[in-house]
C-alpha positions as CSV (number, residue, x, y, z in Angstrom):
1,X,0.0,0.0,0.0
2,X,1.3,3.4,-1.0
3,X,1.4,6.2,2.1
4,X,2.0,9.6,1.9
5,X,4.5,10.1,4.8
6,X,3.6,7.2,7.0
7,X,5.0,5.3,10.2
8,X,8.0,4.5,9.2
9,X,8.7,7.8,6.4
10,X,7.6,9.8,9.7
11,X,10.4,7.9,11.7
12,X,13.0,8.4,9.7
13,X,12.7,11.9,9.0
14,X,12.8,12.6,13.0
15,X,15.6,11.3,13.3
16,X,17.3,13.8,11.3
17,X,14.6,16.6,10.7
18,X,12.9,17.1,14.2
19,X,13.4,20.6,14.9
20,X,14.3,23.9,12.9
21,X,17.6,25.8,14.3
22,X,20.0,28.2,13.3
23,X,19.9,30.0,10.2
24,X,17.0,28.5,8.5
25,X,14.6,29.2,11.5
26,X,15.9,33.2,12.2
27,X,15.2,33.7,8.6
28,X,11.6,33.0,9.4
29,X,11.3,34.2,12.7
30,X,12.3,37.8,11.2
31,X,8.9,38.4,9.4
32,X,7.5,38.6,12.9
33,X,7.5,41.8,14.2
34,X,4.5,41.9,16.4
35,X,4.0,39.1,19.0
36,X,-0.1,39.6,18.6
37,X,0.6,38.4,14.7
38,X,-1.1,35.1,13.5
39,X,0.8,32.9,11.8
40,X,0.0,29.6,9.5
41,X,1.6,26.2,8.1
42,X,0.0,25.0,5.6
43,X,1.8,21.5,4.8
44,X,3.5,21.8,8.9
45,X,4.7,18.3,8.6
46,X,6.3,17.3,11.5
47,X,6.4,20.9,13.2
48,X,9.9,21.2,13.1
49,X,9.0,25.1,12.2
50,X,6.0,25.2,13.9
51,X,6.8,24.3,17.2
52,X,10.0,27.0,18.1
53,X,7.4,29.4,16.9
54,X,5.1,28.4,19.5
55,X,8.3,28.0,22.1
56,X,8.6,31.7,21.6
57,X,5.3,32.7,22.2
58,X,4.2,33.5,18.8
59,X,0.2,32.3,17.5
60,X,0.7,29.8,14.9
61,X,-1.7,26.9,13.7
62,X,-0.7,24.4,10.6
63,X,-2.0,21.7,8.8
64,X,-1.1,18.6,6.7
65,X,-2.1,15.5,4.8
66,X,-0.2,13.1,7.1
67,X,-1.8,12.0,10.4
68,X,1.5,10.2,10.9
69,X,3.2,13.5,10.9
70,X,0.6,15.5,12.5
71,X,0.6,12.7,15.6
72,X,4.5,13.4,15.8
73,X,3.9,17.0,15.9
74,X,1.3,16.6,19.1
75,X,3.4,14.4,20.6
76,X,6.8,16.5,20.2
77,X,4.3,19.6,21.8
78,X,3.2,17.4,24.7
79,X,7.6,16.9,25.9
80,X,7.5,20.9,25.6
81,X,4.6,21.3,27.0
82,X,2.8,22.7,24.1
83,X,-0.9,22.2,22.7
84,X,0.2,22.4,18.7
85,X,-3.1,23.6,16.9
86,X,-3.2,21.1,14.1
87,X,-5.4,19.5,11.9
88,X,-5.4,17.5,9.0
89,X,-6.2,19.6,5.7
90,X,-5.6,19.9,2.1
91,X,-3.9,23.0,1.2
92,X,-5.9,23.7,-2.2
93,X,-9.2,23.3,-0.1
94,X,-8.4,25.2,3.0
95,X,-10.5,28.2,3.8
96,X,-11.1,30.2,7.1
97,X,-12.7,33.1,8.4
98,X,-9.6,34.0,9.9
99,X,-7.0,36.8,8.2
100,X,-3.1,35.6,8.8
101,X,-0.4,38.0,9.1
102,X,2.0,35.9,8.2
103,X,1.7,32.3,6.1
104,X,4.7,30.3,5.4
105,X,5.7,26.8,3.3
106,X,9.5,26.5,4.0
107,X,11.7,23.2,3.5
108,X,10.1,22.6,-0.4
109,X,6.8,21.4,0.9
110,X,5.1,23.7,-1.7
111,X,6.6,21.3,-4.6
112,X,4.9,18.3,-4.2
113,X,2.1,20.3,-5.3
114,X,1.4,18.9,-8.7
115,X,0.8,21.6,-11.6
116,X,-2.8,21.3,-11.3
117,X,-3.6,22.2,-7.8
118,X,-1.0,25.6,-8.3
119,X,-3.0,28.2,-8.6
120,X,-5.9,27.0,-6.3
121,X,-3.3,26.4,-3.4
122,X,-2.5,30.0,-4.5
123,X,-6.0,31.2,-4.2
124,X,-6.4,29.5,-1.4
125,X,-3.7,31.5,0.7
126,X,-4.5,34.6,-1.1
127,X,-8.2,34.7,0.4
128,X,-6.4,34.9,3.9
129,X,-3.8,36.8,3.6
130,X,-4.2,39.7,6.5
131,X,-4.0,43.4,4.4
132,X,-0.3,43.8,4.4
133,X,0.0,40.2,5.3
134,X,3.3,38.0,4.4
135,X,3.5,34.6,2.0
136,X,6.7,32.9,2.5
137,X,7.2,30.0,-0.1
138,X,10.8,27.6,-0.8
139,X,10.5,25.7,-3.7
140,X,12.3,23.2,-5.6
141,X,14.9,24.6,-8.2
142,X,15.8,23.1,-11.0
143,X,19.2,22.3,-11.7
144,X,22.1,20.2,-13.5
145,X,23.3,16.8,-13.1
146,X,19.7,14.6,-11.9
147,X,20.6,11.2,-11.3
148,X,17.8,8.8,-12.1
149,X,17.8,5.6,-10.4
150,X,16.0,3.1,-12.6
151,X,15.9,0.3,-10.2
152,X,15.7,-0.2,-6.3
153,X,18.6,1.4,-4.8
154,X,19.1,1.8,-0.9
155,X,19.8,5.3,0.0
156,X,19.4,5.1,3.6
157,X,19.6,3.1,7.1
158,X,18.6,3.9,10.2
159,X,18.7,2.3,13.9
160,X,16.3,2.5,16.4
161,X,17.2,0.2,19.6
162,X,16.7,-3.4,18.6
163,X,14.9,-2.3,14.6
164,X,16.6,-1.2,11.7
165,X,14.3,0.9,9.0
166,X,16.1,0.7,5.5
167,X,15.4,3.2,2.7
168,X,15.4,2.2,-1.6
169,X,15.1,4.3,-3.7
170,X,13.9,4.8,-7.3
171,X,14.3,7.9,-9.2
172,X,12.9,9.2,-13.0
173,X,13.1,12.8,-14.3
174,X,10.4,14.3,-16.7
175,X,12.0,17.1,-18.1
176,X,9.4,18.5,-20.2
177,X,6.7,18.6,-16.8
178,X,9.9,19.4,-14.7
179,X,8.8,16.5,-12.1
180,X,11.3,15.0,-10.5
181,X,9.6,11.2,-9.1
182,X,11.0,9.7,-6.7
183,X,9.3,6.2,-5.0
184,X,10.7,5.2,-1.8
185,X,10.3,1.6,-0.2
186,X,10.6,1.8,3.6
187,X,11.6,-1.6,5.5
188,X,11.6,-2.0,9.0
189,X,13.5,-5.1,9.6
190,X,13.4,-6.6,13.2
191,X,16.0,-9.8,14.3
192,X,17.2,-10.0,10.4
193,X,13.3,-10.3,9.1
194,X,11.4,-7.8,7.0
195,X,8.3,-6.9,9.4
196,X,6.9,-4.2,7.4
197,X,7.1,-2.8,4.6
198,X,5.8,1.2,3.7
199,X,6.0,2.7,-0.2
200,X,5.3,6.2,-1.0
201,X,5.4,8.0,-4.0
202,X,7.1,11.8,-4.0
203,X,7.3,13.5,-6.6
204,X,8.6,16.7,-6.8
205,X,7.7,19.7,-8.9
206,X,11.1,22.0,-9.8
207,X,11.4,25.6,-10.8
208,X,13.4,28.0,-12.3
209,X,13.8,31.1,-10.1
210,X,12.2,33.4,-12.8
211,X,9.1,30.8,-13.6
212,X,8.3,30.7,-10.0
213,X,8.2,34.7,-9.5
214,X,5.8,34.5,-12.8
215,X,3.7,32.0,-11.4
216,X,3.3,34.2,-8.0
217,X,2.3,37.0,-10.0
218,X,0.1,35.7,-12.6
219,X,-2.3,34.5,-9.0
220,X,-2.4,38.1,-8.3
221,X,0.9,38.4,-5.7
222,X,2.2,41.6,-6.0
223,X,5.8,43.0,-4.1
224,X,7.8,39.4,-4.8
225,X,11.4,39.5,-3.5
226,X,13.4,36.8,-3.5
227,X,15.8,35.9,-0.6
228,X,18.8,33.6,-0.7
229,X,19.2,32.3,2.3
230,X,23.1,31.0,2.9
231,X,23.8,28.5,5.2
232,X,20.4,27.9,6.0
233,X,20.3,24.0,6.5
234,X,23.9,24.1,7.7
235,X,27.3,24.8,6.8
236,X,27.6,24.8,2.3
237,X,23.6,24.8,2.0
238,X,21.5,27.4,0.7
239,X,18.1,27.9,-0.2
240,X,15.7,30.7,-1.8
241,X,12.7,32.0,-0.3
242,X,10.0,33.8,-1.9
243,X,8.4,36.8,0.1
244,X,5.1,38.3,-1.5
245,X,1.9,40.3,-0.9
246,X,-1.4,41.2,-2.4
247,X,-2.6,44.8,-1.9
């Protein structure tokens, strides 16, 4: 059965991606310069962003498509002692009577958005987006040398106590849709035996810089700037953000 970040995806990506730090999490923390803002996350994951917001006092709710990853996001809260306000939603149906100050994607998320649901994840931000309001987005960029992976190849290994969960990997590259599809096999392998086994498909939607800001501003976002962000996942790494507005 195919998941979309289940158990055992959720596990491993704890283990390396529990919490935002550093670089990547003062860029974000920086568009808040009123403590009574409100702040969303569509596609919040794990809440490795969403919970030092709520560490530092700051109103923040978030949503995703994974329970698996939502449950890890209460139950990180609970060890703080934080009530994370989360729920699961879909980002191109979300609608609220609230008005956000400030709504952010960062780590990619917003390219597993397939073409089709763009603009209506768009819209859907748009309509509540505070007057003067922020829309942080990372995406995906395109870029030179893709390796594609035609057949099962393990990427990754993890232990946990007395269980191993092992990661394979397939990759193909559509150029002409710029998708980039990756399908992961997840194996959790107890006293040498396979005791379960989790795919998931995740494919990834890549941009060039220019393309993106044209997308933003064909859905009506106005005031785009885009911000490199060096050293943002650690020491060599980078990553662009997109700031925007509507009037």
């Amino acid at each position: 059965m195919t998941e979309y970040y289940g158990e055992l995806c959720t596990r491993m990506y704890e283990s390396d991606k529990s919490i935002a730090a550093g670089k990547e999490l003062d860029f974000y923390l920086s568009f808040v310069t009123d403590q009574n803002m409100r702040v969303l996350e569509p596609m919040c994951g794990n809440g490795r962003m969403l919970l030092p917001f709520m560490q530092r006092g700051i109103t923040i709710e978030g949503f995703d498509l994974s329970e698996d990853m939502l449950h890890a996001c209460i139950e990180k809260g609970k060890k703080l002692q934080l009530a994370p306000n989360v729920y699961k939603q879909r980002l191109e149906a979300f609608t609220s009577e609230k008005q956000y100050d400030l709504i952010m994607i960062p780590f990619g998320s917003f390219s597993l958005l397939p073409t089709e649901l763009v603009s209506q994840s768009l819209a859907s931000m748009k309509a509540v987006l505070a007057h003067k309001g922020k829309l942080l987005l990372t995406i995906m960029l395109k870029h030179d040398g893709i390796q594609e992976m035609p057949e099962w190849t393990k990427v990754n290994e993890q232990q946990f106590q007395d269980e191993t969960i092992v990661v394979h990997k397939k990759v193909r590259y559509d150029a002409k849709q710029s998708l980039l599809a990756s399908h992961l096999k997840y194996e959790l392998v107890r006293g040498g035996e396979v005791v379960q086994t989790e795919l998931m498909d995740f494919p990834l939607r890549l941009y060039a810089l220019e393309e993106f800001q044209q997308t933003l501003a064909a859905n009506g976002f106005e005031h785009i700037v885009v911000h490199e962000v060096k050293e943002g996942y650690g020491a060599g790494t980078y990553f662009y953000v997109f700031e925007c507005a509507v009037s």
